[in-house]
mmCIF file of the N, C-alpha and C atoms, coordinates in Angstrom:
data_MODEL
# 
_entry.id   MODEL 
# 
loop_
_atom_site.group_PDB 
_atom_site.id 
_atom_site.type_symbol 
_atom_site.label_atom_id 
_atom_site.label_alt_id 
_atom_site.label_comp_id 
_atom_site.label_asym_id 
_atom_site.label_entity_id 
_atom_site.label_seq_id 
_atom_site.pdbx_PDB_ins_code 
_atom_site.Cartn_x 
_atom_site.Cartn_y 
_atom_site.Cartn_z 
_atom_site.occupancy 
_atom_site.B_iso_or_equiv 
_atom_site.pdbx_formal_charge 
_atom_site.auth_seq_id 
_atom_site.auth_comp_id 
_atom_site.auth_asym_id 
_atom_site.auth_atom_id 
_atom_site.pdbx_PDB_model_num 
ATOM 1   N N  . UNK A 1 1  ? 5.992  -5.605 16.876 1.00 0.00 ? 1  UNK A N  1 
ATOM 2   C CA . UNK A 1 1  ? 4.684  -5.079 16.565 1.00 0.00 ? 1  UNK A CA 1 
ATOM 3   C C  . UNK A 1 1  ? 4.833  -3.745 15.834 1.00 0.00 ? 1  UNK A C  1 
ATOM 4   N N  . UNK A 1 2  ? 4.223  -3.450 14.396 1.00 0.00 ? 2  UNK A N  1 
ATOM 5   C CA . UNK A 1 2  ? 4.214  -2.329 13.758 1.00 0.00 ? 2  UNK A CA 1 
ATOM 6   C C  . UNK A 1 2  ? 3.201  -1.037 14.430 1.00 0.00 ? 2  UNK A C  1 
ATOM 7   N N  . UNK A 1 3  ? 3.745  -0.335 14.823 1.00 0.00 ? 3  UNK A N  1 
ATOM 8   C CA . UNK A 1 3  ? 2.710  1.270  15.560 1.00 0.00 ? 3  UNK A CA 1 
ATOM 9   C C  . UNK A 1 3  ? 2.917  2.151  14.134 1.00 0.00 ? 3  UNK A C  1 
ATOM 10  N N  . UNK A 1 4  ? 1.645  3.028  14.165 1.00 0.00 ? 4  UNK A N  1 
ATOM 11  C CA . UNK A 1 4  ? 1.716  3.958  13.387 1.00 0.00 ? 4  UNK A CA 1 
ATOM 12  C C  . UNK A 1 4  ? 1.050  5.140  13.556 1.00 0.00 ? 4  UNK A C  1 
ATOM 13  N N  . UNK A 1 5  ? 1.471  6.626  12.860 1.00 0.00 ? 5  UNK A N  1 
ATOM 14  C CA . UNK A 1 5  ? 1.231  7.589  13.250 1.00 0.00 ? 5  UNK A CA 1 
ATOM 15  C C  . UNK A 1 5  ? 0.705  8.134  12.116 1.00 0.00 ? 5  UNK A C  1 
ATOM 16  N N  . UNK A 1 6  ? -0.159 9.250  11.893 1.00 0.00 ? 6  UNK A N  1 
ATOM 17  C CA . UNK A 1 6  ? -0.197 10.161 10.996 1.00 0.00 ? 6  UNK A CA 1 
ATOM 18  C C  . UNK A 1 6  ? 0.180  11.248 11.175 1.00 0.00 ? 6  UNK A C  1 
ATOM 19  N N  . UNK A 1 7  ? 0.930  12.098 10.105 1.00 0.00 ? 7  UNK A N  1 
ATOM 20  C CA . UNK A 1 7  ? 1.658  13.455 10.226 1.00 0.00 ? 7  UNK A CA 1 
ATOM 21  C C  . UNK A 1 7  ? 1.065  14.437 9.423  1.00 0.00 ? 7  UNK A C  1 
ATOM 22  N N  . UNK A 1 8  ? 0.203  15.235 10.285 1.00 0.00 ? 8  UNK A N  1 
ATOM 23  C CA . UNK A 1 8  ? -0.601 16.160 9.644  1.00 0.00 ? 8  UNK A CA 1 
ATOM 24  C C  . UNK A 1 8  ? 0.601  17.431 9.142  1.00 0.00 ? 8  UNK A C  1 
ATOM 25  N N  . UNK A 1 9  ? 0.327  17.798 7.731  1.00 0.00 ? 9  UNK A N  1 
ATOM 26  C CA . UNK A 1 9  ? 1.205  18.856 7.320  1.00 0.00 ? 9  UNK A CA 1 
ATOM 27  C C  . UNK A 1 9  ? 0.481  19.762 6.383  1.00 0.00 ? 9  UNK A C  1 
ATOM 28  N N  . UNK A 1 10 ? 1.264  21.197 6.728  1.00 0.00 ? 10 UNK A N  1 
ATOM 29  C CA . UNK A 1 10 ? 1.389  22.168 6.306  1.00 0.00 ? 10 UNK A CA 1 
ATOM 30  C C  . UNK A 1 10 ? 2.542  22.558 5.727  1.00 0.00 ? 10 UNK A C  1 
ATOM 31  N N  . UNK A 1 11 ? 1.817  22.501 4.308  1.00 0.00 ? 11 UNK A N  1 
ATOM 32  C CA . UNK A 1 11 ? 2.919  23.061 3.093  1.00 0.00 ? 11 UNK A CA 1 
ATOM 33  C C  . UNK A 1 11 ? 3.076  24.559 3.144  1.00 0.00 ? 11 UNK A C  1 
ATOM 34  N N  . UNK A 1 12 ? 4.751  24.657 2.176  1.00 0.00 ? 12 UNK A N  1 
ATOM 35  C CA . UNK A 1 12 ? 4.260  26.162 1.639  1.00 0.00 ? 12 UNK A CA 1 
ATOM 36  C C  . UNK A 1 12 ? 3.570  26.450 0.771  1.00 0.00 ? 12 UNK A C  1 
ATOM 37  N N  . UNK A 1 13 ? 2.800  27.723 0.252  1.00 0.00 ? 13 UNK A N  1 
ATOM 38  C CA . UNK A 1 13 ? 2.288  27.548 -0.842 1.00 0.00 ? 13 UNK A CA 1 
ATOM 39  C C  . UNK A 1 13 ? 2.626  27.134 -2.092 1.00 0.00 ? 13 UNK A C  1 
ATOM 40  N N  . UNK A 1 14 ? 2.192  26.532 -2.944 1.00 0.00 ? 14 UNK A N  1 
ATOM 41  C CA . UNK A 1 14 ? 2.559  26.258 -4.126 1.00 0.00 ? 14 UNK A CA 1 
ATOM 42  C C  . UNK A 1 14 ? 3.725  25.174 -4.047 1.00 0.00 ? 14 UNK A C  1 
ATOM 43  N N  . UNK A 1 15 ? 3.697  24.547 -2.880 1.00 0.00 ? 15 UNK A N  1 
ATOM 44  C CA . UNK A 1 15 ? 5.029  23.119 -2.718 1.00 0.00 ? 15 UNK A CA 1 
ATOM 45  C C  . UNK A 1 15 ? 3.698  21.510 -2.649 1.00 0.00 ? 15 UNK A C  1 
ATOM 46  N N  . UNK A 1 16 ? 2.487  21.578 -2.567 1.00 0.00 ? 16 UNK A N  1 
ATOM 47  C CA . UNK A 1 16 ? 1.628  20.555 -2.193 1.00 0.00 ? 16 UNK A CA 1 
ATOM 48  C C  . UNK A 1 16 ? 1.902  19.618 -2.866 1.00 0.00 ? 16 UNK A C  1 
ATOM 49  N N  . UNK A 1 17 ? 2.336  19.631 -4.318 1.00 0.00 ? 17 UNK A N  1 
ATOM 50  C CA . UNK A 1 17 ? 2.352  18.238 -5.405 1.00 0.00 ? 17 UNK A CA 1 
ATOM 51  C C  . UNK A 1 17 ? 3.914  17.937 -5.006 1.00 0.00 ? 17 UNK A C  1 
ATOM 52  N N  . UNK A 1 18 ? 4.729  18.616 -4.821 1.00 0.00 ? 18 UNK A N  1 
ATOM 53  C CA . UNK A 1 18 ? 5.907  18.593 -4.670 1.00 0.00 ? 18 UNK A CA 1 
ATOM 54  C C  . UNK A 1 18 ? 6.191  17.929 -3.047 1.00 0.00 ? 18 UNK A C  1 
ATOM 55  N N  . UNK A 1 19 ? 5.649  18.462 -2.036 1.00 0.00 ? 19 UNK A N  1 
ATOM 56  C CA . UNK A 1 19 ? 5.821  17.738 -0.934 1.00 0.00 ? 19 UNK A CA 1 
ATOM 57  C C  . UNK A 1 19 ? 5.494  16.003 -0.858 1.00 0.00 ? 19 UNK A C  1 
ATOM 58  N N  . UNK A 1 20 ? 4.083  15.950 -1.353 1.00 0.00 ? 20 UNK A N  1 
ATOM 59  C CA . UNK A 1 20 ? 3.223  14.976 -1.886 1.00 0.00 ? 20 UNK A CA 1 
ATOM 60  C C  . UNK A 1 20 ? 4.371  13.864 -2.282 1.00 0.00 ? 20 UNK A C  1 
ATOM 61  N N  . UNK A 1 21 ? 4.903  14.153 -3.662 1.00 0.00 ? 21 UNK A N  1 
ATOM 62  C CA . UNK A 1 21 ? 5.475  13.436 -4.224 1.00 0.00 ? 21 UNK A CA 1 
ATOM 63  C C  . UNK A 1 21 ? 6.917  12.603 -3.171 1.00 0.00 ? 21 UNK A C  1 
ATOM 64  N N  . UNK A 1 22 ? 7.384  13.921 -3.130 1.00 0.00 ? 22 UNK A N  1 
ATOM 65  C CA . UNK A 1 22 ? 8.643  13.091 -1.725 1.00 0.00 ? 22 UNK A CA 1 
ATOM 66  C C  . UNK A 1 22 ? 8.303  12.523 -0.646 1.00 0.00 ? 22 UNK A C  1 
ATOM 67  N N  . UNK A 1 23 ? 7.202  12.744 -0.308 1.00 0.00 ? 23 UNK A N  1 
ATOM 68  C CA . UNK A 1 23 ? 6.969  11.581 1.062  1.00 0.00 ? 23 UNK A CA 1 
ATOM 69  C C  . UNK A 1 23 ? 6.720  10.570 0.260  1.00 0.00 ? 23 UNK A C  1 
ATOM 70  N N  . UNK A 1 24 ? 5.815  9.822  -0.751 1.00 0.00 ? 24 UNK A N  1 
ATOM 71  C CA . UNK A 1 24 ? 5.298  8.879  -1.263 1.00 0.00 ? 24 UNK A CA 1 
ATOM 72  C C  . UNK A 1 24 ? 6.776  8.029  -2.127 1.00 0.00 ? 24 UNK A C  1 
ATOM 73  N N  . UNK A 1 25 ? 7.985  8.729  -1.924 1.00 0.00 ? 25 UNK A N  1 
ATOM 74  C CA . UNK A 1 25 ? 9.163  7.883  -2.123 1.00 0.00 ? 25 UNK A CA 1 
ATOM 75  C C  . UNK A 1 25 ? 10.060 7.371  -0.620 1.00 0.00 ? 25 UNK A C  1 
ATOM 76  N N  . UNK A 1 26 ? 8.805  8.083  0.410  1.00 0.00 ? 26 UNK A N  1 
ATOM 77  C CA . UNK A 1 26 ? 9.576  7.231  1.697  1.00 0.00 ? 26 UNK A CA 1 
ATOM 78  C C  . UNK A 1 26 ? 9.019  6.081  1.909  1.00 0.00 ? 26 UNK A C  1 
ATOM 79  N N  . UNK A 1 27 ? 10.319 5.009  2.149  1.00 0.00 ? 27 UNK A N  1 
ATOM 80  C CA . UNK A 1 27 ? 10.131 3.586  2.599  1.00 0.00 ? 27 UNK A CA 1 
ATOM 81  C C  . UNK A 1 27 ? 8.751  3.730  3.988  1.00 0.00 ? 27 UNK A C  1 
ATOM 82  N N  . UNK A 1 28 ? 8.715  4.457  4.758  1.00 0.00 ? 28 UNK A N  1 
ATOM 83  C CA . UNK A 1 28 ? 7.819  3.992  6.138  1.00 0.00 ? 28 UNK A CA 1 
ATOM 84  C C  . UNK A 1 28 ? 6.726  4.685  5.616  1.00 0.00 ? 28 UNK A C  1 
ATOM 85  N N  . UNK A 1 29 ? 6.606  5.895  5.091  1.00 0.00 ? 29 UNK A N  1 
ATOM 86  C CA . UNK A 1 29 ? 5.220  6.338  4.574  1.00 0.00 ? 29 UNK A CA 1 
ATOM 87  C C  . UNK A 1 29 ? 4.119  5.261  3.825  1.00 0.00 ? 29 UNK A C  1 
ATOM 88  N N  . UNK A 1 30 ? 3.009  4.930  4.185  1.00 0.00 ? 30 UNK A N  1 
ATOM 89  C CA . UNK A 1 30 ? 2.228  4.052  3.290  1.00 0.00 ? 30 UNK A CA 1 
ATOM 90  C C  . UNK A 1 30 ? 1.492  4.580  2.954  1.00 0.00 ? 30 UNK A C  1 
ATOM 91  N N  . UNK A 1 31 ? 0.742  5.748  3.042  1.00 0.00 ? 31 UNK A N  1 
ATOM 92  C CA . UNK A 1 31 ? -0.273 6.844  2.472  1.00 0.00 ? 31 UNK A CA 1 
ATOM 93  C C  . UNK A 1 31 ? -0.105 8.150  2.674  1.00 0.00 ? 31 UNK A C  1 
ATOM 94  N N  . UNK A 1 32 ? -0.432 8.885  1.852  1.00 0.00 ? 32 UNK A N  1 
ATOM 95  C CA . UNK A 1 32 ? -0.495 10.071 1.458  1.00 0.00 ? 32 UNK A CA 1 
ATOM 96  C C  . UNK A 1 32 ? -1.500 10.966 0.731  1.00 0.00 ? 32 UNK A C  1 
ATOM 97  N N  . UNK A 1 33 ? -3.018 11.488 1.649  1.00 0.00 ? 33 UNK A N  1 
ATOM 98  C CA . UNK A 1 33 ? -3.864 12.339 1.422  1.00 0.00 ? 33 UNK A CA 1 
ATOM 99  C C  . UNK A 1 33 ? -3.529 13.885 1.160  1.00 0.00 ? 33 UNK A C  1 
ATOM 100 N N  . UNK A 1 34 ? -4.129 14.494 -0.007 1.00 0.00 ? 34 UNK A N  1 
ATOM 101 C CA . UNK A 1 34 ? -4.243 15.820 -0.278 1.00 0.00 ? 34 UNK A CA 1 
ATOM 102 C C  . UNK A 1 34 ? -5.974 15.903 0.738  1.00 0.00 ? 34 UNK A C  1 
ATOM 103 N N  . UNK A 1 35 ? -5.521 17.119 2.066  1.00 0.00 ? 35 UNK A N  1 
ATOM 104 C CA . UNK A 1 35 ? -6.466 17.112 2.390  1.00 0.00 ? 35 UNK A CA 1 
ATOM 105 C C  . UNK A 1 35 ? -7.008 19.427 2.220  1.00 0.00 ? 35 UNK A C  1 
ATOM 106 N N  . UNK A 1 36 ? -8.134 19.594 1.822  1.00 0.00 ? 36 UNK A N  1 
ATOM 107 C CA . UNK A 1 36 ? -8.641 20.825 2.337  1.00 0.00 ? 36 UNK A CA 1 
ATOM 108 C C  . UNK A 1 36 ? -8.792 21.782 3.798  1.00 0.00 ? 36 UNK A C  1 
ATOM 109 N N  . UNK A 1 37 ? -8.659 22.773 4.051  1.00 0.00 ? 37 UNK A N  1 
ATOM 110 C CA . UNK A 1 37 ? -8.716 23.053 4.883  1.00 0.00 ? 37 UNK A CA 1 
ATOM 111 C C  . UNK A 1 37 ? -7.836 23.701 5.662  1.00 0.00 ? 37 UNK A C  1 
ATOM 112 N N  . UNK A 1 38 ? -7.136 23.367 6.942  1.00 0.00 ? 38 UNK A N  1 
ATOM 113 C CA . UNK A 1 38 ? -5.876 24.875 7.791  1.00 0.00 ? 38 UNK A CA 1 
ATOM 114 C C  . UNK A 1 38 ? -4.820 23.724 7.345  1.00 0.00 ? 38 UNK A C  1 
ATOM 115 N N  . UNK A 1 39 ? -5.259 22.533 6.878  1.00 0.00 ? 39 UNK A N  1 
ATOM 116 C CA . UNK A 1 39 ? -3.533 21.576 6.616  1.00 0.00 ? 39 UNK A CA 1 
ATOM 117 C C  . UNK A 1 39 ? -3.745 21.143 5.028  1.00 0.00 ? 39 UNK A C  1 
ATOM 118 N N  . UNK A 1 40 ? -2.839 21.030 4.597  1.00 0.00 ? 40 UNK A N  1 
ATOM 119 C CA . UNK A 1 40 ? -2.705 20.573 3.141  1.00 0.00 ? 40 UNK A CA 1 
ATOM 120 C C  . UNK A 1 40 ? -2.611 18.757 2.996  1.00 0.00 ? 40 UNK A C  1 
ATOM 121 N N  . UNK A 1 41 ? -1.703 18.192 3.408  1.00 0.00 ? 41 UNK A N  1 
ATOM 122 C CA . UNK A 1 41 ? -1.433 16.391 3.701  1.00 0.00 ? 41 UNK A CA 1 
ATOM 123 C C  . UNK A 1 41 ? -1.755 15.994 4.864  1.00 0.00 ? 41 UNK A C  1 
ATOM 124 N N  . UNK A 1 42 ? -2.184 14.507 4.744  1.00 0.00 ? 42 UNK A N  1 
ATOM 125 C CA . UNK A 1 42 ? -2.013 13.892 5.873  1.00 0.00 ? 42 UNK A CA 1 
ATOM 126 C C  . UNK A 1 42 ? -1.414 12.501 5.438  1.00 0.00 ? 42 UNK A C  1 
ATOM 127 N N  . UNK A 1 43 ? -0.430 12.042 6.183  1.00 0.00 ? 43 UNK A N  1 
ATOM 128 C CA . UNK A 1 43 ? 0.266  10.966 6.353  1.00 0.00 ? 43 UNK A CA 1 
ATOM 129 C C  . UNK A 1 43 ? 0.627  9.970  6.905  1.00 0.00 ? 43 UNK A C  1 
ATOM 130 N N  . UNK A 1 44 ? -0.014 8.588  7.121  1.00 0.00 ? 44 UNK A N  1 
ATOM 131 C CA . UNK A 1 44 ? 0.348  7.440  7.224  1.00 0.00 ? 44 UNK A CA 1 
ATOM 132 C C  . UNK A 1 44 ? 2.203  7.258  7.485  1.00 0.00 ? 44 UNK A C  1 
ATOM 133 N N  . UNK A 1 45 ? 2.552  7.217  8.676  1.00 0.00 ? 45 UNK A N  1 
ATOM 134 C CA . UNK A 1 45 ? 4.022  5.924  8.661  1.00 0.00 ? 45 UNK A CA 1 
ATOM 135 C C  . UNK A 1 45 ? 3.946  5.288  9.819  1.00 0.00 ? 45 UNK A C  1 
ATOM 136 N N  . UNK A 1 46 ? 4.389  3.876  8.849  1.00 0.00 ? 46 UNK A N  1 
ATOM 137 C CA . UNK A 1 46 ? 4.197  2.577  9.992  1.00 0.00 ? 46 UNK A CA 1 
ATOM 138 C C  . UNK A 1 46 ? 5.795  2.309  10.134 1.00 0.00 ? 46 UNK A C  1 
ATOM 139 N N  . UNK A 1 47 ? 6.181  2.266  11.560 1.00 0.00 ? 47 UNK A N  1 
ATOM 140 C CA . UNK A 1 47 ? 7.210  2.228  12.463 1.00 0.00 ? 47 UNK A CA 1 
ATOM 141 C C  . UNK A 1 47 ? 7.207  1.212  13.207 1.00 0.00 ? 47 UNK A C  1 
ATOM 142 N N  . UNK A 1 48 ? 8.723  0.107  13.062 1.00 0.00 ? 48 UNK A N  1 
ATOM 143 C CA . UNK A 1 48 ? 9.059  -0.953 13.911 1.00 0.00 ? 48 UNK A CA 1 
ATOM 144 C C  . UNK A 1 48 ? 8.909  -0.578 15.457 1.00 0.00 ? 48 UNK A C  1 
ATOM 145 N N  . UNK A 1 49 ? 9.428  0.343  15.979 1.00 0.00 ? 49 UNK A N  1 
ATOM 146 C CA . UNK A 1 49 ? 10.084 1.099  16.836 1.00 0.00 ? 49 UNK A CA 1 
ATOM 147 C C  . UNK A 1 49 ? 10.453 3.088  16.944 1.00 0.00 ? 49 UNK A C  1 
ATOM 148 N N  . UNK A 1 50 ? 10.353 3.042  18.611 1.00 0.00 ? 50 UNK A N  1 
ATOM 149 C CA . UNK A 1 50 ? 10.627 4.872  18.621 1.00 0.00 ? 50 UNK A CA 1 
ATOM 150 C C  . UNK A 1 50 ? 11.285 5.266  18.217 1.00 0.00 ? 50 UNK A C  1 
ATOM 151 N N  . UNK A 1 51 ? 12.209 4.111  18.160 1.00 0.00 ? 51 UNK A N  1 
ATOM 152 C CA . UNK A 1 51 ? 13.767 4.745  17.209 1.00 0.00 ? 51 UNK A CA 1 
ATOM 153 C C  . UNK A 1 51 ? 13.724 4.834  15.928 1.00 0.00 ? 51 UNK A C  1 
ATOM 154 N N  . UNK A 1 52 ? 12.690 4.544  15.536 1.00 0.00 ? 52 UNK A N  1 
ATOM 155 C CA . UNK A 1 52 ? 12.603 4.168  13.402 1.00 0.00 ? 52 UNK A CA 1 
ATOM 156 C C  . UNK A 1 52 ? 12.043 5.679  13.836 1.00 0.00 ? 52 UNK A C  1 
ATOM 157 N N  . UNK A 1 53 ? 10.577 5.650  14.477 1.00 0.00 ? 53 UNK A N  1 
ATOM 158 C CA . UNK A 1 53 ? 9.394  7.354  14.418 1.00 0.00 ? 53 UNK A CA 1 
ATOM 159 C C  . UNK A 1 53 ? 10.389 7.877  14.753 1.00 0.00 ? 53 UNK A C  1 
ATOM 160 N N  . UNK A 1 54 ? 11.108 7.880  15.556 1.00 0.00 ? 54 UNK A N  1 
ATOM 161 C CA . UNK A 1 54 ? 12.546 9.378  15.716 1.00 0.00 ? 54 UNK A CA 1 
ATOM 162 C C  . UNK A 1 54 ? 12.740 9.685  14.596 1.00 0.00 ? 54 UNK A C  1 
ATOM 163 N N  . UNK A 1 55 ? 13.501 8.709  13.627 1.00 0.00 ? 55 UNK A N  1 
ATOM 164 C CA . UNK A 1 55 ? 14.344 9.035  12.672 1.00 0.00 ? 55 UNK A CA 1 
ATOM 165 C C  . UNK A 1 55 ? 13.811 9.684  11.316 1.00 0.00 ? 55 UNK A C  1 
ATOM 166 N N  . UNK A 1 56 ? 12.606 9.025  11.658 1.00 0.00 ? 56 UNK A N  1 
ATOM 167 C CA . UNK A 1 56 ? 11.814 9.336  10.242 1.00 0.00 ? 56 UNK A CA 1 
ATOM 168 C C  . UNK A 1 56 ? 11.074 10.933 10.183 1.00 0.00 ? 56 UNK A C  1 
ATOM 169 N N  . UNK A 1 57 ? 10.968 11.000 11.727 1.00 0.00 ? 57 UNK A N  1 
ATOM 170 C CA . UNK A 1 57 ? 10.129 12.365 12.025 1.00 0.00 ? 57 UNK A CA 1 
ATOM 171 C C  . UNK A 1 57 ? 11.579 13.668 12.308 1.00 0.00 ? 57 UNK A C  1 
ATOM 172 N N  . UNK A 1 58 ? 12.120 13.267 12.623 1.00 0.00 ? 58 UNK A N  1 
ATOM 173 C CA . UNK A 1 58 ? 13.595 14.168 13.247 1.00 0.00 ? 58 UNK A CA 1 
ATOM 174 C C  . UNK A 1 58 ? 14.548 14.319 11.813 1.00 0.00 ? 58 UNK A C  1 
ATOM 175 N N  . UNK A 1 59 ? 15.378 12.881 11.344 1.00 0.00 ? 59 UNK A N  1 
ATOM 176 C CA . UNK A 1 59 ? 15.971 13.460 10.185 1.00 0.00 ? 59 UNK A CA 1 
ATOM 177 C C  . UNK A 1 59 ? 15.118 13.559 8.675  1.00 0.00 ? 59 UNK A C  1 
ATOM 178 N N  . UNK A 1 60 ? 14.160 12.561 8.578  1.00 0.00 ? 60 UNK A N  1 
ATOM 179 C CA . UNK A 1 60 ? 13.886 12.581 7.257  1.00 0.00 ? 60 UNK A CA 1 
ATOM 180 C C  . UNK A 1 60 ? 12.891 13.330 6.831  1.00 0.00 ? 60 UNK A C  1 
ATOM 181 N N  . UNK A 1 61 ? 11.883 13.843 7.484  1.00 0.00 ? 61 UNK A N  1 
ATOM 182 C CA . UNK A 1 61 ? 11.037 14.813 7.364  1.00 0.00 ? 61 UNK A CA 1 
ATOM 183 C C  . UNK A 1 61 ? 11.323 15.895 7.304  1.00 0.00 ? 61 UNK A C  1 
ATOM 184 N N  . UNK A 1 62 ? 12.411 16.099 7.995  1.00 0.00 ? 62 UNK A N  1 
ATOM 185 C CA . UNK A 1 62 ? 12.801 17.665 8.056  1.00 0.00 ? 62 UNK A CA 1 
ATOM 186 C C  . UNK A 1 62 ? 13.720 18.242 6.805  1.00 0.00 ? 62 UNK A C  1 
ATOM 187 N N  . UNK A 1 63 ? 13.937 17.223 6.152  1.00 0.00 ? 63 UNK A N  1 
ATOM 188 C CA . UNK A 1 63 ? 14.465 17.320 5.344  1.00 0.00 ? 63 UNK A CA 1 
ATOM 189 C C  . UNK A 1 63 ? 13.828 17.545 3.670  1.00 0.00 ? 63 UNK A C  1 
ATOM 190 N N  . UNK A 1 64 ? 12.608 17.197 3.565  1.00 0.00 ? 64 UNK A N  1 
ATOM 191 C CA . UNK A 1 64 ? 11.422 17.308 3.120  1.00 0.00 ? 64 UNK A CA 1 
ATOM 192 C C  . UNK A 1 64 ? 11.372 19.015 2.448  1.00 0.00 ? 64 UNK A C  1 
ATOM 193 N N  . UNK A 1 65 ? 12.015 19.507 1.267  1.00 0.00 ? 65 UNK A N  1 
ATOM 194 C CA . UNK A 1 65 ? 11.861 20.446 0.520  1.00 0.00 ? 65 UNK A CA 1 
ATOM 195 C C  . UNK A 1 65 ? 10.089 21.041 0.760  1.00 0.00 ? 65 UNK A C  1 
ATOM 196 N N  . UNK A 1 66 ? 9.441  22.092 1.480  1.00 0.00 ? 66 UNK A N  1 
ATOM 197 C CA . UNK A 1 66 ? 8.551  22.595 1.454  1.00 0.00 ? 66 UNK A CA 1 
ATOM 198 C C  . UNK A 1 66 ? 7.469  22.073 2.699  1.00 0.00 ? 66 UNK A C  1 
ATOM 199 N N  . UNK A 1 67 ? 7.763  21.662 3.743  1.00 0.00 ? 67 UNK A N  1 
ATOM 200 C CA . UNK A 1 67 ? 7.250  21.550 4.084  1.00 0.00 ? 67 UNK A CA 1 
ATOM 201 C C  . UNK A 1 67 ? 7.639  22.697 5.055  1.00 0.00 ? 67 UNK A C  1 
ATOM 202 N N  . UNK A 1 68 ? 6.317  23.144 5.948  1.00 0.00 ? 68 UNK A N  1 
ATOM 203 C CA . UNK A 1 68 ? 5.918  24.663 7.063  1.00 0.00 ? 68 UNK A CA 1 
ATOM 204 C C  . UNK A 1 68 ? 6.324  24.014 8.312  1.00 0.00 ? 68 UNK A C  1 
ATOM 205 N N  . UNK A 1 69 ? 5.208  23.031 8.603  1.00 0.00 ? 69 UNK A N  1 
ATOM 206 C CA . UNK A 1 69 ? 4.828  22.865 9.645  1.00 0.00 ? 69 UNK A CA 1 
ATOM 207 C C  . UNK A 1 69 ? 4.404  21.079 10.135 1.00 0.00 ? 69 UNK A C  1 
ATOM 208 N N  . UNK A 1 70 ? 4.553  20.557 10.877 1.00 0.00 ? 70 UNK A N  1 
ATOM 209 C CA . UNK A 1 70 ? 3.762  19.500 11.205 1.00 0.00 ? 70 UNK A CA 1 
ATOM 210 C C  . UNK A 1 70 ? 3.725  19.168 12.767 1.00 0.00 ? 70 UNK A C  1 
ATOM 211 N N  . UNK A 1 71 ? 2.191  17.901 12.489 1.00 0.00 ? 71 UNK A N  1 
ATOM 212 C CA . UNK A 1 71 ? 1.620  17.491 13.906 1.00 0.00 ? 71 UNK A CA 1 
ATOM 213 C C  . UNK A 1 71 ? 1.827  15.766 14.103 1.00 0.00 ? 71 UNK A C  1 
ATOM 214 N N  . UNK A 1 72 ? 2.040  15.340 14.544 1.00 0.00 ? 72 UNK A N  1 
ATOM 215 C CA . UNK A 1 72 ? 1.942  13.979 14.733 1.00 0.00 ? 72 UNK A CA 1 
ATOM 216 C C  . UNK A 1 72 ? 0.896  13.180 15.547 1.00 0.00 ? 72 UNK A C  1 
ATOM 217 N N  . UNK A 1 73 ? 0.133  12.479 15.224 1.00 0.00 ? 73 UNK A N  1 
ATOM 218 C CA . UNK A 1 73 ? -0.600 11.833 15.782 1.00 0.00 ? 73 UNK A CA 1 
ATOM 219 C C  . UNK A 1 73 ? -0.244 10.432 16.425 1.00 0.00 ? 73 UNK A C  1 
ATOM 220 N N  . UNK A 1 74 ? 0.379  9.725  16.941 1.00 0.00 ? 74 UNK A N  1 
ATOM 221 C CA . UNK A 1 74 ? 0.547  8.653  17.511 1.00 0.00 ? 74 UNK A CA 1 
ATOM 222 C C  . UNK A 1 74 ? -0.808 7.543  17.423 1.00 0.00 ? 74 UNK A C  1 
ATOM 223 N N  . UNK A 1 75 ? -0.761 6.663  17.332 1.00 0.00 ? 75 UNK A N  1 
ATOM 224 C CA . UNK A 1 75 ? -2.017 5.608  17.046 1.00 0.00 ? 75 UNK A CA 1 
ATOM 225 C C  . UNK A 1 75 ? -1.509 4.593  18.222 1.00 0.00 ? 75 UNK A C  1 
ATOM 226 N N  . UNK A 1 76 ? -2.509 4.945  19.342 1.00 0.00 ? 76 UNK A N  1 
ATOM 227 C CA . UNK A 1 76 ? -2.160 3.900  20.006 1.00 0.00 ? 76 UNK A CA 1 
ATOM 228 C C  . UNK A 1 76 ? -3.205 3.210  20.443 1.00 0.00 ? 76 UNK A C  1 
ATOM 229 N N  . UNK A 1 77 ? -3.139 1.739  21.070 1.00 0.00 ? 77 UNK A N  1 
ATOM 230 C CA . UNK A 1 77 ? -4.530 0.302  21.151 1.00 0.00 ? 77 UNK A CA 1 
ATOM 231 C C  . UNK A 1 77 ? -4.996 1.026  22.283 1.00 0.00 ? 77 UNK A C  1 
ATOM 232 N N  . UNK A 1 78 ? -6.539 0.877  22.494 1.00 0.00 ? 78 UNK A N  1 
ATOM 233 C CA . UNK A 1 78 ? -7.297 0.676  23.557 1.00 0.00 ? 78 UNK A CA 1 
ATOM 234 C C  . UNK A 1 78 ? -7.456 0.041  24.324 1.00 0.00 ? 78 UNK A C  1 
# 
């Protein structure tokens, strides 16, 4: 079963098109909003497993040229 999260982020200044662009070349990312306001993106990734959201949130995000800060939202059924 595919779970998915959104990863609210905070850029540095002047990195938004630039952050933008490198998530939207990750395989698990499926969307990518420029949003207004105290966060700059919000992000869509759909994950097989905790072990894929580990990897994707632990090594590959962090790795992510310009990014500050982020939140994760977990999407889980009712």
């Amino acid at each position: 079963m595919t779970s998915l999260a959104w990863i609210l982020i905070s850029c540095e200044p002047g990195r938004e098109r630039d952050v933008y662009l490198q998530l939207l070349d990750m395989p698990v990312v499926s969307e990518v909003s420029v949003v207004y306001g105290e966060l700059d993106l919000v992000a869509r990734i759909d994950f097989e497993s905790e072990k894929d959201m580990s990897r994707t949130l632990i090594e590959d995000m962090r790795h992510v040229e310009g990014i500050r800060k982020t939140e994760t939202l977990i999407a889980v059924e009712v």
